[in-house]
N, CA, C and O atoms as CSV, one atom per row, in Angstrom:
chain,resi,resn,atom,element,x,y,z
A,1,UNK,N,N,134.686,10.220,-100.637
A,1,UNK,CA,C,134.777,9.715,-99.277
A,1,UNK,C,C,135.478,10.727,-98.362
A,1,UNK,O,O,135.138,10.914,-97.194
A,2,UNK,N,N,136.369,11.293,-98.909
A,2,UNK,CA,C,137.258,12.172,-98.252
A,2,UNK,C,C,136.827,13.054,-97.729
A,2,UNK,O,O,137.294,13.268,-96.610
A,3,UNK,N,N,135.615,14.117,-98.300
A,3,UNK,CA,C,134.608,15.272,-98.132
A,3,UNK,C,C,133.643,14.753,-97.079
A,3,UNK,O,O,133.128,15.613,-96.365
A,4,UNK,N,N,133.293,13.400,-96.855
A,4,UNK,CA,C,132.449,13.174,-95.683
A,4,UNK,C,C,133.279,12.766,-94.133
A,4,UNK,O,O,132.737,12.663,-93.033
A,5,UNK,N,N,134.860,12.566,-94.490
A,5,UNK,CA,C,135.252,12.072,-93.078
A,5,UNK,C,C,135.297,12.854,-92.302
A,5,UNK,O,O,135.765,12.492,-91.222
A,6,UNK,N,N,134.959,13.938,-92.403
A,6,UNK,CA,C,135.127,14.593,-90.691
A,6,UNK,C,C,133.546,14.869,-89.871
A,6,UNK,O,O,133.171,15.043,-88.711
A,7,UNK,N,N,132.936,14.790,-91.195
A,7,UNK,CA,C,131.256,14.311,-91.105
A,7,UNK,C,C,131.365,13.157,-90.034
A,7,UNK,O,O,131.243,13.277,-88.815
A,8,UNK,N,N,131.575,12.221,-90.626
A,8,UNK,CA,C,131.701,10.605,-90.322
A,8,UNK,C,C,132.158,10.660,-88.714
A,8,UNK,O,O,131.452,10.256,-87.789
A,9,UNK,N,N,133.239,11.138,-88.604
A,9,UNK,CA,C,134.036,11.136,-87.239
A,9,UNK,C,C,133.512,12.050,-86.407
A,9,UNK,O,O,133.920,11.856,-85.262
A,10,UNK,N,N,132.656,13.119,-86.509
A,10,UNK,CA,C,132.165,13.566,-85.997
A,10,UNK,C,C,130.718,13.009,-85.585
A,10,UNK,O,O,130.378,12.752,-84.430
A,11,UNK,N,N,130.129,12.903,-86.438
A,11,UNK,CA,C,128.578,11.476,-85.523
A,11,UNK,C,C,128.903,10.629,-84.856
A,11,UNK,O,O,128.235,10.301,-83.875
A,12,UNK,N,N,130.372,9.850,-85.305
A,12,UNK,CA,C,131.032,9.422,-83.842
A,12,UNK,C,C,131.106,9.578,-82.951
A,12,UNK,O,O,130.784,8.773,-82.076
A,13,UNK,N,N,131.714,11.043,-82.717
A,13,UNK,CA,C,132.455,11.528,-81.625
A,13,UNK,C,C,131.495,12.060,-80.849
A,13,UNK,O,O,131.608,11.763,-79.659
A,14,UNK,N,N,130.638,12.711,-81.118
A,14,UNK,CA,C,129.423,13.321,-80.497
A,14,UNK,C,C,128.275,12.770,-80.595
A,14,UNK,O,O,127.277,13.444,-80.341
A,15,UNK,N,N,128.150,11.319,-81.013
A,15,UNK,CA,C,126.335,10.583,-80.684
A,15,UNK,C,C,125.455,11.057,-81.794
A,15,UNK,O,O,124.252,10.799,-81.815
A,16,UNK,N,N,126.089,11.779,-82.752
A,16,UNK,CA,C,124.661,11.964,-83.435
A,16,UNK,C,C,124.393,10.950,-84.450
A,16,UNK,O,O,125.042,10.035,-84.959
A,17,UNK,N,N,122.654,11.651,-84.628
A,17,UNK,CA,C,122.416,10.641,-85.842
A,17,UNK,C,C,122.349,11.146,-87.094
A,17,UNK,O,O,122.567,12.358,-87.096
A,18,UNK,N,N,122.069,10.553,-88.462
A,18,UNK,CA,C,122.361,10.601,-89.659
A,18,UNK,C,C,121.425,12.111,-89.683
A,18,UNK,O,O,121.844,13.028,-90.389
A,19,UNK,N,N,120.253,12.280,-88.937
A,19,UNK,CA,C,119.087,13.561,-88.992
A,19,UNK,C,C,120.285,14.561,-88.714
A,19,UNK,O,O,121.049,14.967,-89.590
A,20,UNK,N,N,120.327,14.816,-87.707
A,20,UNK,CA,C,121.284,15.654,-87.061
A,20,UNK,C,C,122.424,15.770,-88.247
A,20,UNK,O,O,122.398,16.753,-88.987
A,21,UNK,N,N,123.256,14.920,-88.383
A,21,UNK,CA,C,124.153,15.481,-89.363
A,21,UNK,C,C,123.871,16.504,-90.524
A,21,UNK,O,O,124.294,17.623,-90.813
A,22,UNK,N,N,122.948,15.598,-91.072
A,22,UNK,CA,C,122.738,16.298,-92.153
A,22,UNK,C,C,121.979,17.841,-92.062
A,22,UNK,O,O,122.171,18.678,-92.943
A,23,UNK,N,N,120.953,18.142,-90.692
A,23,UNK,CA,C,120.890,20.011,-90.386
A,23,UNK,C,C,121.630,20.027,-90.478
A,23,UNK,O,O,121.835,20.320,-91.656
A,24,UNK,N,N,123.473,19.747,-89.423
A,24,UNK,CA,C,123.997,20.302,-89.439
A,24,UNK,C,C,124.650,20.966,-90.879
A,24,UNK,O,O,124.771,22.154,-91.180
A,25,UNK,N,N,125.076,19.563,-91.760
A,25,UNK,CA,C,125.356,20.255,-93.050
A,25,UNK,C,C,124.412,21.410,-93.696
A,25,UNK,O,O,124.916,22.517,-93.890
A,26,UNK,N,N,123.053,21.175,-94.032
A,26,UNK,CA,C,122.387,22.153,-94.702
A,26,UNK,C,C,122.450,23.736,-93.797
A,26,UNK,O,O,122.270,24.833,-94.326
A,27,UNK,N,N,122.765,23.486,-92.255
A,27,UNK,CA,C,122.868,25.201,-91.935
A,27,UNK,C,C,124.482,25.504,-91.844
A,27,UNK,O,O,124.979,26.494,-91.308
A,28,UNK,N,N,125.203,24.409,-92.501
A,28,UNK,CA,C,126.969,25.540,-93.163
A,28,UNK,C,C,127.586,25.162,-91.883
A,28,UNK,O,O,128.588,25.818,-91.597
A,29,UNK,N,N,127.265,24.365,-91.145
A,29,UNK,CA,C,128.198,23.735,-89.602
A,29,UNK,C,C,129.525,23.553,-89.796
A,29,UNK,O,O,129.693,22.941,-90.851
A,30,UNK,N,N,130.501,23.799,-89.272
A,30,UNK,CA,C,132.159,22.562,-89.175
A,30,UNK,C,C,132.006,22.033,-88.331
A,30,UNK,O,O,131.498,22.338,-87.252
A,31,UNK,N,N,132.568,20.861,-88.826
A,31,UNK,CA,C,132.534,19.694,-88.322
A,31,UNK,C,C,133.418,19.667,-86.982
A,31,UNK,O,O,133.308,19.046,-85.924
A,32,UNK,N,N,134.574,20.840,-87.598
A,32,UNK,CA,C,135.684,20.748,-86.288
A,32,UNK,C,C,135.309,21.733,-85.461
A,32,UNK,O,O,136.111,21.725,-84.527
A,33,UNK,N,N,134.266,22.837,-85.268
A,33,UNK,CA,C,134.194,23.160,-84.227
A,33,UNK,C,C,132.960,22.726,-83.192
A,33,UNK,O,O,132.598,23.383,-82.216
A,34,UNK,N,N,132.486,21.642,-83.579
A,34,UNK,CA,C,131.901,21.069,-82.698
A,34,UNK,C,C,132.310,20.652,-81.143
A,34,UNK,O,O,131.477,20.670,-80.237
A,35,UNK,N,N,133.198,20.411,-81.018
A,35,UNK,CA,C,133.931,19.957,-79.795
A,35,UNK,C,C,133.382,21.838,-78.723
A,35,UNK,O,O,132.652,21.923,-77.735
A,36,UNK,N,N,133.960,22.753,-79.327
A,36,UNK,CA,C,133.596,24.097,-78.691
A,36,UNK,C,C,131.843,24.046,-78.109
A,36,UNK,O,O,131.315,24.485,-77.087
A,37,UNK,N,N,131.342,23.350,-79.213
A,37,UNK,CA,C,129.880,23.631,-78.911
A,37,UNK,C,C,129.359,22.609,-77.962
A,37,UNK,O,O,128.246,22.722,-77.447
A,38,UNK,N,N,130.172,21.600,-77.727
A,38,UNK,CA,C,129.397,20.075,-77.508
A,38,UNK,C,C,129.809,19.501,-75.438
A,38,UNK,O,O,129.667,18.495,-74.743
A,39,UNK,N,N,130.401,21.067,-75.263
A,39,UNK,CA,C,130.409,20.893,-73.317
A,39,UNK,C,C,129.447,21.488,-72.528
A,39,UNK,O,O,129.738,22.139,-71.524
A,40,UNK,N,N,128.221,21.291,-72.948
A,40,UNK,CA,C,127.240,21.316,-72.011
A,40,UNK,C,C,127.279,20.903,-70.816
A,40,UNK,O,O,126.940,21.716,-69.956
A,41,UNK,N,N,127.615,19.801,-70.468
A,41,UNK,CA,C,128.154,19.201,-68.811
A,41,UNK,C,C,128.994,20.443,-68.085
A,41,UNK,O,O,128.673,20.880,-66.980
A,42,UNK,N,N,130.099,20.943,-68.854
A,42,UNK,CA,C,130.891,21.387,-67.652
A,42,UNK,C,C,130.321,22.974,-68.070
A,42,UNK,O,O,130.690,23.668,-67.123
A,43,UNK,N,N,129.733,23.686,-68.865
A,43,UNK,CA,C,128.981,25.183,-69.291
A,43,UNK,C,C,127.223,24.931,-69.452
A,43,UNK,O,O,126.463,25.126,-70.401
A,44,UNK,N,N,126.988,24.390,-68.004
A,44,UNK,CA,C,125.277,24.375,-67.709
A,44,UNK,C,C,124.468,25.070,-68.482
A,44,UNK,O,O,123.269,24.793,-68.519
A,45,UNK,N,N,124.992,26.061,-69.206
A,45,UNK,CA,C,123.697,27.245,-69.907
A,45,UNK,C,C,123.753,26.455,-71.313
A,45,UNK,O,O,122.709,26.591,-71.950
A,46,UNK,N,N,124.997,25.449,-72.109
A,46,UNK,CA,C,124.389,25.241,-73.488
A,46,UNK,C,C,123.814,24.206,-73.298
A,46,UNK,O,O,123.914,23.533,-72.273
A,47,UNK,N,N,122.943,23.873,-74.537
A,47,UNK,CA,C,121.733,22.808,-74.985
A,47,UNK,C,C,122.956,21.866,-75.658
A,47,UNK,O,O,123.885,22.260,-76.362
A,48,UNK,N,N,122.629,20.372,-75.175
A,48,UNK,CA,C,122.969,19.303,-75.560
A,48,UNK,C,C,123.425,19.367,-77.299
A,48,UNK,O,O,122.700,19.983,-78.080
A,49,UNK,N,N,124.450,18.799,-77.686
A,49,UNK,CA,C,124.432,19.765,-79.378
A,49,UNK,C,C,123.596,19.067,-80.432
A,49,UNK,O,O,123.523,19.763,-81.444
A,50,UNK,N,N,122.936,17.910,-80.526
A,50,UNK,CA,C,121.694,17.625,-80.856
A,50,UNK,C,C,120.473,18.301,-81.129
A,50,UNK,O,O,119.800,18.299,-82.159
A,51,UNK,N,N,120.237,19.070,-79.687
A,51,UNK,CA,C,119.407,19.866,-79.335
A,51,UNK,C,C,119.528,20.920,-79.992
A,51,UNK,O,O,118.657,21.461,-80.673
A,52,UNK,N,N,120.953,21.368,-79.764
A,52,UNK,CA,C,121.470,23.191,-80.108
A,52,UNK,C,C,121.149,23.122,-82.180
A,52,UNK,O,O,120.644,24.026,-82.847
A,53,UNK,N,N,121.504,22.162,-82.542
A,53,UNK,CA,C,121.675,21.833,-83.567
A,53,UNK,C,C,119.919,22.363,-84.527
A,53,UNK,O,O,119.759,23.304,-85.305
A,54,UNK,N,N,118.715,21.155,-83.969
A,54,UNK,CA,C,117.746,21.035,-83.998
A,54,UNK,C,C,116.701,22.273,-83.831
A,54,UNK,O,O,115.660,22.449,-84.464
A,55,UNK,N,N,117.489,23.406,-82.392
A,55,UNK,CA,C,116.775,24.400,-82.753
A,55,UNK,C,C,117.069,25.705,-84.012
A,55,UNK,O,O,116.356,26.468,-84.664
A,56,UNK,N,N,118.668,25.396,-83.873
A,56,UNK,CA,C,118.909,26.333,-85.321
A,56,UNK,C,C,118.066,26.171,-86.638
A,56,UNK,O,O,117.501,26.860,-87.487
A,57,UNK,N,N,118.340,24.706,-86.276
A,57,UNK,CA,C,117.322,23.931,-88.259
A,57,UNK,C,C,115.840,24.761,-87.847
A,57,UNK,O,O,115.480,25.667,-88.597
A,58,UNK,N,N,115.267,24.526,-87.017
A,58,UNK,CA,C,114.454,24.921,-86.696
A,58,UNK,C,C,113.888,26.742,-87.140
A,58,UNK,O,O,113.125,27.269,-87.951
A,59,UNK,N,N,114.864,27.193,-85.978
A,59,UNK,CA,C,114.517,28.865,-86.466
A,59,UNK,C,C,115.069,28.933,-88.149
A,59,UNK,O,O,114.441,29.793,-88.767
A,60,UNK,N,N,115.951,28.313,-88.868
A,60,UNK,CA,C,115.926,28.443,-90.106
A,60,UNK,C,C,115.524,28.285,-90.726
A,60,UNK,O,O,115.565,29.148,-91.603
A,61,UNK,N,N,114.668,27.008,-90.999
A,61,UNK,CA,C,113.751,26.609,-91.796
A,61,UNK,C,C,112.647,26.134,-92.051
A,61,UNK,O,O,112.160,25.624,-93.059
A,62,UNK,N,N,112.103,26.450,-90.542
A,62,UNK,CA,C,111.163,26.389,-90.137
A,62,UNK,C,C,110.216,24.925,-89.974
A,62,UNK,O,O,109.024,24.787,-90.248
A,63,UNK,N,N,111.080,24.006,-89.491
A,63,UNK,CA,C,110.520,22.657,-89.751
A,63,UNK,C,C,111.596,21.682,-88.532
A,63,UNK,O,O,112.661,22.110,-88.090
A,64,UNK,N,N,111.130,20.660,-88.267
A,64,UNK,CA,C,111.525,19.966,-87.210
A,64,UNK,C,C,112.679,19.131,-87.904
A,64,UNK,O,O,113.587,18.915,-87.102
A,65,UNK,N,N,112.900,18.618,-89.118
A,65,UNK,CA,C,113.738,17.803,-89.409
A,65,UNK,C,C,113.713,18.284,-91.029
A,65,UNK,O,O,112.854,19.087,-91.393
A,66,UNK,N,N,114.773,17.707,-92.043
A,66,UNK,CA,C,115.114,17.040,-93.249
A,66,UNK,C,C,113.796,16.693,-93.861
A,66,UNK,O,O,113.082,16.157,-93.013
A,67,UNK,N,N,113.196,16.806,-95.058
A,67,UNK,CA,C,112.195,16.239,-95.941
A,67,UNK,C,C,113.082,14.478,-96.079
A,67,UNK,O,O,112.510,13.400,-95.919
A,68,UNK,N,N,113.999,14.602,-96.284
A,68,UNK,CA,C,114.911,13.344,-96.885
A,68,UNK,C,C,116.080,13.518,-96.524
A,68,UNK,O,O,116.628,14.589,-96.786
A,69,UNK,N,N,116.819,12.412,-95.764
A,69,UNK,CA,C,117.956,12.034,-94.730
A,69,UNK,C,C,118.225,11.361,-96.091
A,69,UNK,O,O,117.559,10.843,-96.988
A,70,UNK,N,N,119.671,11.644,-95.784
A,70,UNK,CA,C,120.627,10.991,-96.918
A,70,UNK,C,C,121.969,10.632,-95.893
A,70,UNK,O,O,122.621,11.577,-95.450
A,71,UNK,N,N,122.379,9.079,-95.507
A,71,UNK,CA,C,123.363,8.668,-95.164
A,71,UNK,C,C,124.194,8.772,-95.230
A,71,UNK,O,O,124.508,8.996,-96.399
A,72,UNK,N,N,125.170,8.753,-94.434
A,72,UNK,CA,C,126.552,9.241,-94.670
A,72,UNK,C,C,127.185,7.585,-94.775
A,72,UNK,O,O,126.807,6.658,-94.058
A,73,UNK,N,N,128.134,7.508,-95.752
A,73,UNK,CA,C,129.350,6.074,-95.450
A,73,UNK,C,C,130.265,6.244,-96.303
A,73,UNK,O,O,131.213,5.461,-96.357
């Protein structure tokens, strides 16, 4: 349980969903520097971190999402 709470508190804190989490895990993300990545409102040039997230998975692995989402709790 311990290894997923900052997972956990972080889909909180930033709106995402279980998809999103889990790119983020498979491309090596922290959890704690999300907050750096996630002010799009007040730094107009970044992508929503959903978005920012989605195109990394993307140029990495060449696919829009996860074969298989595995829940976090």
């Amino acid at each position: 349980m311990n290894k997923h709470k900052e997972w956990i508190e972080a889909k909180k804190k930033f709106h995402l969903s279980d998809t999103h989490i889990q790119m983020a895990r498979e491309l090596g993300m922290n959890p704690r520097k999300f907050g750096g990545l996630a002010n799009h409102k007040q730094e107009r040039w970044k992508s929503p971190l959903p978005d920012f997230i989605g195109e990394l998975y993307f140029k990495r692995f060449k696919k829009e999402k996860p074969d298989v989402v595995k829940i976090l709790k």
